[in-house]
ZAROKE-594161 format. One record per atom (N, C-alpha, C): residue in one letter; x, y, z. Coordinates in steps of 0.02 Angstrom, whole numbers, padded with zeros to 5 digits, always signed. Layout:
N
aXYZ...
//
This chain:
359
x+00161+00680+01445x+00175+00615+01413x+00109+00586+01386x+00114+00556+01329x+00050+00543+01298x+00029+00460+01321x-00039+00436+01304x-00051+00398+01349x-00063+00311+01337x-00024+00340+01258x-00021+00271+01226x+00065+00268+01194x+00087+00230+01152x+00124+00204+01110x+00114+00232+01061x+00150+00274+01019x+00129+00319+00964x+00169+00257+00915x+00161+00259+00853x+00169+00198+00812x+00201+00237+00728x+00279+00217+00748x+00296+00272+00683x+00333+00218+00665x+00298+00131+00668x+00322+00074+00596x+00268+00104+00549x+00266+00053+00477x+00254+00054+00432x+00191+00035+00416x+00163+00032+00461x+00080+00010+00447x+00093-00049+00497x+00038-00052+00555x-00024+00016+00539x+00005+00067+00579x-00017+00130+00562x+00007+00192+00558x-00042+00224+00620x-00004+00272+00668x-00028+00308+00697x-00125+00322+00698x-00165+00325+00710x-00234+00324+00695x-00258+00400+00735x-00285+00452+00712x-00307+00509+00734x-00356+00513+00792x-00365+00554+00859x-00436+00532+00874x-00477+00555+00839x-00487+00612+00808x-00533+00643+00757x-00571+00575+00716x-00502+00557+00713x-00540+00457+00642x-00581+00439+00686x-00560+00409+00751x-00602+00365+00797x-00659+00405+00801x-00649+00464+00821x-00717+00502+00826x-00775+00476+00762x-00761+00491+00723x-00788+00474+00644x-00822+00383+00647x-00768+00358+00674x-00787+00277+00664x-00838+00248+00703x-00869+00303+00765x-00922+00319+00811x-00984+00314+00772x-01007+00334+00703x-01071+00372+00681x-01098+00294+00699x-01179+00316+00711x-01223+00244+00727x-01219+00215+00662x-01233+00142+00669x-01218+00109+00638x-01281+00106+00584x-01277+00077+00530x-01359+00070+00474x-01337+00026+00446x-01404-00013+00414x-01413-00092+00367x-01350-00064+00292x-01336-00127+00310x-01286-00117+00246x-01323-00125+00190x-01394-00149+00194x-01445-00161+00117x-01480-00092+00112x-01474-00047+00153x-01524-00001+00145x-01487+00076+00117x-01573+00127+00112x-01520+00180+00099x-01477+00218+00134x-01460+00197+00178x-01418+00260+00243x-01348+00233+00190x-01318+00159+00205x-01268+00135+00150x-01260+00140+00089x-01310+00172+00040x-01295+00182-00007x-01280+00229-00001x-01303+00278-00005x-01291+00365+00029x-01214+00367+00043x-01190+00337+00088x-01118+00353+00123x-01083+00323+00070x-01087+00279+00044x-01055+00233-00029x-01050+00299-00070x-01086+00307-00097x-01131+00346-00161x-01061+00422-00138x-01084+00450-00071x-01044+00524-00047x-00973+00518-00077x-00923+00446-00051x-00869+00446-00070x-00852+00406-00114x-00880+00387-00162x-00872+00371-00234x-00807+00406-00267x-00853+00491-00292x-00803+00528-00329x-00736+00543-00305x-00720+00535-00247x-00669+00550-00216x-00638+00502-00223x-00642+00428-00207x-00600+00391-00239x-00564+00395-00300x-00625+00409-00342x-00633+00394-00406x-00576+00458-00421x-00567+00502-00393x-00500+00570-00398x-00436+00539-00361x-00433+00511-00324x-00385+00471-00287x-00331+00441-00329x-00382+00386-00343x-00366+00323-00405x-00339+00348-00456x-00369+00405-00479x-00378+00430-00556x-00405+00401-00614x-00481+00382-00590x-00517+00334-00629x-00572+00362-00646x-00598+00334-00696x-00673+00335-00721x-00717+00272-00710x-00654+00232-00673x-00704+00168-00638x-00723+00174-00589x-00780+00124-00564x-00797+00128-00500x-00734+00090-00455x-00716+00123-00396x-00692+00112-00346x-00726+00037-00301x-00700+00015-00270x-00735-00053-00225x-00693-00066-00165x-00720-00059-00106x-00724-00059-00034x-00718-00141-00030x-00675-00179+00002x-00670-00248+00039x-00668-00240+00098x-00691-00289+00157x-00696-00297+00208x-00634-00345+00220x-00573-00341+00228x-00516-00386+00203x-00469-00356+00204x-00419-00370+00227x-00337-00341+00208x-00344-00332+00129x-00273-00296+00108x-00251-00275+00039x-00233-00352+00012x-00199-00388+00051x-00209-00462+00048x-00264-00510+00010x-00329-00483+00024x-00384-00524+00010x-00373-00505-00066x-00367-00426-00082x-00393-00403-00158x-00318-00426-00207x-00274-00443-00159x-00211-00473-00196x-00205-00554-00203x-00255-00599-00185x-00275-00648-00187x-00318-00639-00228x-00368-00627-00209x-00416-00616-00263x-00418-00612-00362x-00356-00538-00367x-00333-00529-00416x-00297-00597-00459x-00264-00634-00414x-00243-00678-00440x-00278-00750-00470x-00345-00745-00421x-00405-00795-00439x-00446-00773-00483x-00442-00701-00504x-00493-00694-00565x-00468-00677-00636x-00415-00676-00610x-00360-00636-00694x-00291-00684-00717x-00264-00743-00702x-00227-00772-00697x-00262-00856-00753x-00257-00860-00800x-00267-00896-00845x-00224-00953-00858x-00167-00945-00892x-00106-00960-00915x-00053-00944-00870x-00015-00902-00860x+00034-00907-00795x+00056-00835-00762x+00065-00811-00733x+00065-00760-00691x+00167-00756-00666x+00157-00683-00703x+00236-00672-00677x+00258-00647-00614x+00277-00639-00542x+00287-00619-00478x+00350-00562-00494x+00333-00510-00484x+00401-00478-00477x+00421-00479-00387x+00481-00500-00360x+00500-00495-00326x+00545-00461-00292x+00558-00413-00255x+00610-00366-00227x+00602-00361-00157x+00568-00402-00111x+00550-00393-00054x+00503-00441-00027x+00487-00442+00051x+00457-00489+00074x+00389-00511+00047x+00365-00425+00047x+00297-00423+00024x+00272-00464-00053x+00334-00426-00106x+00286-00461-00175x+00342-00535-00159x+00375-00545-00133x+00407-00634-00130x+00339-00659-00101x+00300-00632-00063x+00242-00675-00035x+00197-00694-00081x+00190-00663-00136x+00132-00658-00189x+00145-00711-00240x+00233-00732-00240x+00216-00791-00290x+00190-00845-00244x+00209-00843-00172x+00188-00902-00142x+00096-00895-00147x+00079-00844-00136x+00005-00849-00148x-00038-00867-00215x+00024-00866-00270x-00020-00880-00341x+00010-00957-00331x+00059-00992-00321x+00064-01058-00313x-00004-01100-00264x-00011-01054-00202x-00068-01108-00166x-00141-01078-00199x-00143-01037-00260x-00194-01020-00276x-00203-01082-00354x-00157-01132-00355x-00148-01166-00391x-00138-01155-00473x-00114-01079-00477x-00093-01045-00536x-00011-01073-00565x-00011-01080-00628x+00065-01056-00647x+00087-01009-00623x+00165-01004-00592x+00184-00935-00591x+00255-00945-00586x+00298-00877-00601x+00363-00887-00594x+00397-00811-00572x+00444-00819-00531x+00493-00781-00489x+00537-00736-00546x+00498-00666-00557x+00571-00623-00568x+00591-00594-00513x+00633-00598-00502x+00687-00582-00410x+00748-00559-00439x+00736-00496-00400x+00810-00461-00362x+00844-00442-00315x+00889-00429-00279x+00898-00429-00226x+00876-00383-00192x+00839-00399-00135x+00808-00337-00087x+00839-00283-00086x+00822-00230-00098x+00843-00174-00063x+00831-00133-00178x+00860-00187-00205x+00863-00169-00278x+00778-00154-00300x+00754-00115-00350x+00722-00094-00381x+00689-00159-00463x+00624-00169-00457x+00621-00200-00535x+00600-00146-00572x+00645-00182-00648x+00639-00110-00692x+00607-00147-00748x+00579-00105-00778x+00543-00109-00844x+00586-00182-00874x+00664-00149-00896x+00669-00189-00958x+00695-00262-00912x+00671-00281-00856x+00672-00342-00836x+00619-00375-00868x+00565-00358-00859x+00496-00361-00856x+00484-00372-00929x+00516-00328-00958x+00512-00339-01049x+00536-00408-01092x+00601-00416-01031x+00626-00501-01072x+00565-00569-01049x+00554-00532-00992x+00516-00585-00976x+00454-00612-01006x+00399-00548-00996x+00362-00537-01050x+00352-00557-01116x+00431-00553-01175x+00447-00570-01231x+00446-00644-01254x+00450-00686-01200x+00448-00777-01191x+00347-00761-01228x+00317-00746-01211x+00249-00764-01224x+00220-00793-01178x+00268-00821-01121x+00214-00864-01060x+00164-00844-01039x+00181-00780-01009x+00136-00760-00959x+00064-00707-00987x+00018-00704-00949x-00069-00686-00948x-00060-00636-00906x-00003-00627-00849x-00036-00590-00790x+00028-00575-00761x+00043-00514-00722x+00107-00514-00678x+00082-00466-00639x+00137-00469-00564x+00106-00438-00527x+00151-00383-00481x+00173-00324-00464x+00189-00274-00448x+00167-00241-00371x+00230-00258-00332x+00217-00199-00271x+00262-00148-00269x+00213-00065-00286x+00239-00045-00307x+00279-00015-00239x+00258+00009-00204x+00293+00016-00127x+00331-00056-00091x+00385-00074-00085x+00410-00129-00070x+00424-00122+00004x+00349-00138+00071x+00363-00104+00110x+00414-00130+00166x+00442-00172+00166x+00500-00236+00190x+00587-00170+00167x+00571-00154+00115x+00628-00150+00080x+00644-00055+00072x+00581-00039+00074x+00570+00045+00049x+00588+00074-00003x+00610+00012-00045x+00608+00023-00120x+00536+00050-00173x+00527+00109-00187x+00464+00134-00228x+00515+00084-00309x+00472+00066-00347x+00482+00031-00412x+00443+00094-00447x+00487+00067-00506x+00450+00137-00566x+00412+00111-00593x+00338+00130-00564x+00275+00102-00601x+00254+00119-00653x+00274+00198-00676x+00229+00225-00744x+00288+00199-00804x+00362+00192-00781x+00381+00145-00817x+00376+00090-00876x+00347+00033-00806x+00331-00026-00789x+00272-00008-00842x+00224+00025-00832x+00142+00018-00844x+00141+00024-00940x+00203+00082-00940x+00208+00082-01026x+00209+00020-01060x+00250-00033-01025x+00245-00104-01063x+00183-00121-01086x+00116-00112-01051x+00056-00136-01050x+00033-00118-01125x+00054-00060-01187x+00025-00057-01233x+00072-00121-01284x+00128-00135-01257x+00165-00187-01311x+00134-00253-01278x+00118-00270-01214x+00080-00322-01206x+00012-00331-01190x-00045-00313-01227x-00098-00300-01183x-00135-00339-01187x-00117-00424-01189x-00169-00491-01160x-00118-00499-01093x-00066-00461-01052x-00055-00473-00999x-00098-00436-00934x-00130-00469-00899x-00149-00392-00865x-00098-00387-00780x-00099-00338-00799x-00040-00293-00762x-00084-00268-00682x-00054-00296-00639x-00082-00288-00554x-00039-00264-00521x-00058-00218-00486x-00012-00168-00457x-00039-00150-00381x+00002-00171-00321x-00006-00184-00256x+00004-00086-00236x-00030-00047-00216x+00001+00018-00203x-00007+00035-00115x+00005-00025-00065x-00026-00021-00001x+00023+00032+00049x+00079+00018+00023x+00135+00083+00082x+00139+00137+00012x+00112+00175-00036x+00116+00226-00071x+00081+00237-00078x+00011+00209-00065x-00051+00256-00125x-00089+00321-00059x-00064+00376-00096x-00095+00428-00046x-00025+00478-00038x+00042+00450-00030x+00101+00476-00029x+00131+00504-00091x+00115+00490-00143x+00124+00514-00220x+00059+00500-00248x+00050+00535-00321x-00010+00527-00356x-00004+00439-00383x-00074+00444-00375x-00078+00372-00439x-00136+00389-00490x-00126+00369-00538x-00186+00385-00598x-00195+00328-00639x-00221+00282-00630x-00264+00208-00636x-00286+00229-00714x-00309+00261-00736x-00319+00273-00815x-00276+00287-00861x-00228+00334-00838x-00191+00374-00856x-00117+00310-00899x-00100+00268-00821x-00055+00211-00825x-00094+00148-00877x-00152+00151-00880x-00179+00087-00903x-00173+00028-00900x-00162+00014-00835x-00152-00058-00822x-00200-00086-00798x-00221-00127-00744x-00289-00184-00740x-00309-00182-00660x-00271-00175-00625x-00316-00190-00564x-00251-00122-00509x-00280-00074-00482x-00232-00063-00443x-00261-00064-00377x-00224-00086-00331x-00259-00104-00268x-00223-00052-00181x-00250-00029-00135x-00206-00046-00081x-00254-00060-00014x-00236-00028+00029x-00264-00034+00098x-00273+00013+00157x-00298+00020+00226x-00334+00064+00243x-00284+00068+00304x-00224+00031+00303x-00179+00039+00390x-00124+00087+00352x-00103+00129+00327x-00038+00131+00304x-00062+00202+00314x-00057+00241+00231x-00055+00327+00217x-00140+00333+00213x-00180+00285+00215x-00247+00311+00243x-00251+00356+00318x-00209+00321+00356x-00192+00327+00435x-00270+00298+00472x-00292+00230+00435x-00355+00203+00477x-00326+00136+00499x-00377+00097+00549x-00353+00034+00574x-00364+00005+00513x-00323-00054+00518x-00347-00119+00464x-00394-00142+00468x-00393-00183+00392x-00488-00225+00390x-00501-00202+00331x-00492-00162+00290x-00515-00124+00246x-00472-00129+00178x-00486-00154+00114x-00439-00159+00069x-00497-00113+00004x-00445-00074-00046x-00473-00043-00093x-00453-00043-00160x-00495-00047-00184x-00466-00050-00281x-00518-00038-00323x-00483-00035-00386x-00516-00023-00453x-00471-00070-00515x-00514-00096-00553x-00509-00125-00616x-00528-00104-00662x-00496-00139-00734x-00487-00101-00784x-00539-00155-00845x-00587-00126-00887x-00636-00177-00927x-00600-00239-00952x-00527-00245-00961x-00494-00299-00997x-00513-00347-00933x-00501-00328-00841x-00495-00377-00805x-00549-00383-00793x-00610-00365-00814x-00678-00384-00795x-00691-00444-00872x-00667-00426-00918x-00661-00480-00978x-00624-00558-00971x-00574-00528-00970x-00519-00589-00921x-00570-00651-00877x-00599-00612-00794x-00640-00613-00764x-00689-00686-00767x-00720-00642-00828x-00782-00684-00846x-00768-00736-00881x-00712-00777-00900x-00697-00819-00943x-00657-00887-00876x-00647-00869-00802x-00608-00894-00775x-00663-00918-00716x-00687-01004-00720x-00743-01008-00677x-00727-01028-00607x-00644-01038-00601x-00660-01051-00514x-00637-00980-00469x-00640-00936-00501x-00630-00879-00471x-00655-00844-00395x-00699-00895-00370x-00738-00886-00319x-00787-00850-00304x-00813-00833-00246x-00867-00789-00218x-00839-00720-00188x-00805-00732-00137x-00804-00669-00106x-00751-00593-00142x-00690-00632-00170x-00654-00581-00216x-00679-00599-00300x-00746-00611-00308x-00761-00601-00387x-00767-00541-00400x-00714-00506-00455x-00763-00441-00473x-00804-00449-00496x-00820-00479-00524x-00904-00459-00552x-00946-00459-00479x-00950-00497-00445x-00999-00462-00402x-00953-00420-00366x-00920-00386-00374x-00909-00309-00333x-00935-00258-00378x-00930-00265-00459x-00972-00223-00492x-01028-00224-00508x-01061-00271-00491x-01139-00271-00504x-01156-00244-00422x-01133-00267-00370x-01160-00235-00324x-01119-00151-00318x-01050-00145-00336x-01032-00047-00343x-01077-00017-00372x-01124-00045-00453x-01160+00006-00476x-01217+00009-00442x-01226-00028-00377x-01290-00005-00338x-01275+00044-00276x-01206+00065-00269x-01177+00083-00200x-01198+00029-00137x-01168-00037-00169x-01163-00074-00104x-01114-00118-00116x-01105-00175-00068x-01044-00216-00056x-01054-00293-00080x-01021-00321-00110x-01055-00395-00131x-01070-00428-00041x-01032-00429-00004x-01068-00441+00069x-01057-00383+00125x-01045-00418+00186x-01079-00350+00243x-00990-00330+00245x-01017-00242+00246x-00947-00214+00229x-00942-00176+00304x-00889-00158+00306x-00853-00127+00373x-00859-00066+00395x-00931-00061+00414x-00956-00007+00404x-00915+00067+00434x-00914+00046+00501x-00857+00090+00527x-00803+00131+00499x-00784+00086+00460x-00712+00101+00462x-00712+00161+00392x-00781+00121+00348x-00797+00164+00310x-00822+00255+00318x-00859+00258+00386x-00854+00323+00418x-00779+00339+00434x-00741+00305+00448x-00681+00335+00452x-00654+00363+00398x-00662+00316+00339x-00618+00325+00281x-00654+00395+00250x-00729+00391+00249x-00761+00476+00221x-00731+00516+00269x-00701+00513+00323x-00688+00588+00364x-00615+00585+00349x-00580+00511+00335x-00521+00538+00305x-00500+00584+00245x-00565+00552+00203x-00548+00594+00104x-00555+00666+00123x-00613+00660+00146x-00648+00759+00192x-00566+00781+00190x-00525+00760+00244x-00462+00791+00274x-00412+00789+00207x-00412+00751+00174x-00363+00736+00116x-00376+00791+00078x-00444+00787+00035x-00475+00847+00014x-00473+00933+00023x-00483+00933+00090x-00476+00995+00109x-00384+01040+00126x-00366+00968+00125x-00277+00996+00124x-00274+00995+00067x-00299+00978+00005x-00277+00979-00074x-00215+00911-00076x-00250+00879-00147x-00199+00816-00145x-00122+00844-00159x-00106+00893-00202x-00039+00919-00220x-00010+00932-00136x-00051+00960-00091x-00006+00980-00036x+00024+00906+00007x-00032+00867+00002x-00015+00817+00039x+00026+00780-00006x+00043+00764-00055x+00090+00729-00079x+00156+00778-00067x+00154+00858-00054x+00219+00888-00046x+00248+00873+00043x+00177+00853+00099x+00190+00843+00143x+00243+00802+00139x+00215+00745+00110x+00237+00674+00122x+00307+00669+00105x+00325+00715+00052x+00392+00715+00034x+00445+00762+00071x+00400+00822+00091x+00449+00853+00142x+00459+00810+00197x+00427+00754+00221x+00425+00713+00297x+00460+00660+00284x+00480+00654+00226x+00507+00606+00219x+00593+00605+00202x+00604+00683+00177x+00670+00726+00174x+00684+00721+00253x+00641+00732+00274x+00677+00753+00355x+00681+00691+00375x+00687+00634+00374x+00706+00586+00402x+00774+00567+00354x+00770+00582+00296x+00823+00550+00240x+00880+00609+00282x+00864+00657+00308x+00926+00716+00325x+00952+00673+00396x+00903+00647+00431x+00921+00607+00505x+00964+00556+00483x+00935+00521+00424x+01008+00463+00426x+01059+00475+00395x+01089+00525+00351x+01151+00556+00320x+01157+00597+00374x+01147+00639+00414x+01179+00683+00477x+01195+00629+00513x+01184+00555+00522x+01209+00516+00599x+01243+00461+00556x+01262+00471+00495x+01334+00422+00466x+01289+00335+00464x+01211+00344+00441x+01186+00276+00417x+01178+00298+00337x+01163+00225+00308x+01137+00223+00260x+01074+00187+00221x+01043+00206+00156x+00987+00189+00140x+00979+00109+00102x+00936+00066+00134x+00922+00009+00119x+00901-00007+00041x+00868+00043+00018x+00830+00049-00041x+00899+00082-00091x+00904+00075-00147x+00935+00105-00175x+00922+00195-00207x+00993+00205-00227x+00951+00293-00251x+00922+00287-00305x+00869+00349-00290x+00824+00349-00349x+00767+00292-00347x+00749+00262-00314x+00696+00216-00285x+00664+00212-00238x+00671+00262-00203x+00653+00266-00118x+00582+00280-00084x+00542+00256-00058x+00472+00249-00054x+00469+00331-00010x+00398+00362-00021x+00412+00394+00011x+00375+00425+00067x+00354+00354+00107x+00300+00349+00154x+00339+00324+00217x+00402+00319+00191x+00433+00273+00229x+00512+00256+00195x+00558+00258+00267x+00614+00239+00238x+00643+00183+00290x+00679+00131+00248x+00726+00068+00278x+00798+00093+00260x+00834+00098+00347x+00879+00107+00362x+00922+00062+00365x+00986+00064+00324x+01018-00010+00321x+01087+00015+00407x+01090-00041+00433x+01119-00029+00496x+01199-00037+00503x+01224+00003+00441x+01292-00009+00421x+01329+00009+00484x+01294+00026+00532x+01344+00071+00606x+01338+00013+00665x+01308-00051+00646x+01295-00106+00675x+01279-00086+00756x+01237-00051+00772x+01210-00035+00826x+01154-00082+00850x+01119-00086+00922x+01085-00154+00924x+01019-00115+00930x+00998-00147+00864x+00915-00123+00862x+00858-00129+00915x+00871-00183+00927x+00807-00221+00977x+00820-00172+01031x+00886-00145+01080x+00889-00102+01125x+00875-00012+01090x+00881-00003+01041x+00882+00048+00998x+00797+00052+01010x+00774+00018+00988x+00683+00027+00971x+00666+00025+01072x+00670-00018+01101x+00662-00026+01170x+00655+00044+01223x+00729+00066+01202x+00728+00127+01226x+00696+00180+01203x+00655+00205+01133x+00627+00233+01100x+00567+00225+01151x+00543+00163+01146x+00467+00145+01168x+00460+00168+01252x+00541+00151+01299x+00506+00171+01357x+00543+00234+01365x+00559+00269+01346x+00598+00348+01349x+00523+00388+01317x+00507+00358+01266x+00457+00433+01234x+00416+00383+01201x+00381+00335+01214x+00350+00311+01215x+00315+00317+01127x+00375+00289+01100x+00366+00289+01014x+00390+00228+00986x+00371+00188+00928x+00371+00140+00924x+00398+00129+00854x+00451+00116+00836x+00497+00116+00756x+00484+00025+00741x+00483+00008+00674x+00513-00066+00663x+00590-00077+00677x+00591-00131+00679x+00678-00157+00687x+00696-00182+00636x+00645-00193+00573x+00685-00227+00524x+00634-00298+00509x+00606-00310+00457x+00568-00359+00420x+00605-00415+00399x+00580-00491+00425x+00595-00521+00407x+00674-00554+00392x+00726-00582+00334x+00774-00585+00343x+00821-00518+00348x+00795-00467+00346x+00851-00410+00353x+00830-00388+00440x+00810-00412+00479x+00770-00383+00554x+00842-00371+00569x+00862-00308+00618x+00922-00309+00638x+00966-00254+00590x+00968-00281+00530x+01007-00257+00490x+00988-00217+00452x+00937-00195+00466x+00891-00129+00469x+00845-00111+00496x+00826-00051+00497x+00756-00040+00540x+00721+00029+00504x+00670+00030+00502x+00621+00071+00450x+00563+00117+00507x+00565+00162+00488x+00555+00236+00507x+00483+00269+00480x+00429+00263+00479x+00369+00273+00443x+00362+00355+00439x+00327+00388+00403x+00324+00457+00390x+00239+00483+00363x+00221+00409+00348x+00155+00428+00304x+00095+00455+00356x+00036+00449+00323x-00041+00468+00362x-00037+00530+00389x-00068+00555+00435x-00073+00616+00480x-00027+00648+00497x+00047+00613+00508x+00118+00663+00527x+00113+00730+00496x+00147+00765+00547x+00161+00834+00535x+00250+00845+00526x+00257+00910+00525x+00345+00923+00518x+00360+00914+00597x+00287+00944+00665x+00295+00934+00729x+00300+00878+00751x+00270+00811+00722x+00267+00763+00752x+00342+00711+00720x+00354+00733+00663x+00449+00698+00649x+00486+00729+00680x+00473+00797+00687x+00523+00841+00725x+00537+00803+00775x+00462+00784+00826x+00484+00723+00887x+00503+00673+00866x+00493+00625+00823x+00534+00583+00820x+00600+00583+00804x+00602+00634+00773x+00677+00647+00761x+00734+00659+00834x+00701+00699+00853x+00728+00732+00940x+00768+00663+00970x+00683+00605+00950x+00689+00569+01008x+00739+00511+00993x+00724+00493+00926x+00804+00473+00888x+00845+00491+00921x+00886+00540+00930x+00943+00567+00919x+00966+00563+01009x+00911+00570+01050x+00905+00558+01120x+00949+00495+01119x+00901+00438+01096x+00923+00352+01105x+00969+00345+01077x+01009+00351+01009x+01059+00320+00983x+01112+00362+01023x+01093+00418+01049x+01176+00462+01108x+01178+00384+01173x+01117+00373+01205x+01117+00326+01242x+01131+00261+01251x+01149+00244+01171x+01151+00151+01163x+01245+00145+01173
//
């Protein structure tokens, strides 16, 4: 029996000891060269990640901070929220106390936003800025981003922000390729590191944007994340740790090849989609939208979650969500991303199938 709580919600995600091992290296001045050096090592690798020719930028901050942020440096005139879930519903509340215009395109959870929503909206002229999660991780709805991102050549004084915190690492993303303005995520999810750590890249329109918007602040200004990236350092004291973690993570990413690990992620994520059609549930997210780091199980078999997860935790000592927010209960979500193997769903699968014979 293992000697913790293994953690198969949705972030934060299982953590390797190999990582911890890594998050060990002695520590060095974040002004000096030992920090540039380790900056400088995993640069390009981001920079293949992302699919950029920009520099990449390390926050000491949830994905939160750089999604605040985004909204304090690129948000002019009014900012559109796409909404499909808890997560981007949070973001118009954050451009309202960020004292921005903004307004609610919303659909019903579990539903997908599609381009030609986005296009009527767009077509009014209001908006400067809208904002996109493309993993809806409440909901496990994936949204069609390269879609979505084509709009950006029929509107391109909007700049287009794109949250990628439960997908980026689970499918490709290519930040140039899409041409949109800021894509962002974070370091608890398909990184498989603790939180604290938020990551992104911007696009020259949002460094233009940027510079024209003066209460944008200190700590999420890009401009000082790019005047201090082209030195390989942090506009303040960065997390250093976690950053040894994150180089021994790319190392591992790298050396499995990104094509395999995005085929992982999708074979691990089949085998859970086969667990809930073999036991007569169904999917929260609609078809053809389905995240794939992670799936929300809608609880059409009205079974009682809270004893469902309970018994998980003290039978085999594994730990599922019960369900986010207003759907808690009435679904519960199943994580697949980071380090999992076919051996380690295989157990969760087992151990599934143990508890729901028992409830």
């Amino acid at each position: 029996m293992r000697d913790h709580v293994k953690l198969f919600i949705p972030g934060p995600v299982e953590v390797s000891p190999d990582t911890y091992a890594a998050m060990s290296a002695p520590m060095v001045g974040h002004r000096g060269k030992g920090f540039q050096d380790l900056y400088a090592e995993i640069q390009p690798k981001l920079q293949t990640l992302f699919g950029t020719k920009q520099l990449v930028y390390i926050s000491t901050s949830s994905a939160w901070g750089v999604m605040e942020g985004s909204i304090r440096n690129l948000v002019k005139k009014k900012v559109l929220n796409c909404c499909c879930g808890a997560f981007s519903d949070k973001w118009y509340d954050v451009s309202l106390r960020c004292g921005k215009q903004a307004e609610e395109l919303k659909v019903e959870w579990g539903q997908p936003i599609t381009a030609e929503l986005i296009d009527a909206k767009l077509a009014t002229g209001e908006f400067d800025a809208l904002t996109l999660v493309h993993s809806e991780t409440s909901t496990g709805v994936l949204n069609p981003v390269e879609e979505i991102a084509k709009l950006k050549a029929k509107y391109p004084d909007v700049m287009f922000i794109v949250d990628t915190v439960s997908s980026f690492t689970t499918v490709p993303m290519n930040f140039d390729a899409l041409g949109i303005d800021v894509l962002l995520t974070g370091s608890q999810k398909a990184f498989a590191m603790p939180p604290g750590m938020g990551l992104f890249t911007a696009s020259e329109a949002a460094y233009e944007r940027s510079a024209s918007i003066k209460d944008r602040g200190y700590y999420f200004d890009f401009h000082e994340f790019k005047a201090n990236g082209e030195k390989n350092m942090t506009p303040s004291t960065p997390c250093i740790s976690l950053i040894y973690g994150l180089r021994h993570q790319l190392n591992k990413f790298f050396a499995e090849g990104l094509e395999n690990r995005y085929a992982r992620h999708a074979r691990l994520n089949a085998l859970v989609h086969d667990w809930v059609k073999r036991n007569g549930f169904e999917f929260f997210a609609a078809e053809g939208y389905r995240s794939k780091g992670l799936t929300c199980v809608k609880n059409n078999k009205e079974i009682d979650v809270a004893k469902f997860s309970d018994l998980l935790k003290k039978r085999h000592k594994l730990l599922i969500d019960g369900g986010y927010g207003k759907i808690k209960g009435k679904t519960f979500r199943l994580s697949n991303m980071g380090d999992e193997t076919d051996e380690t769903m295989g157990e969760l699968i087992a151990a599934l199938d143990d508890c729901l014979a028992a409830l």
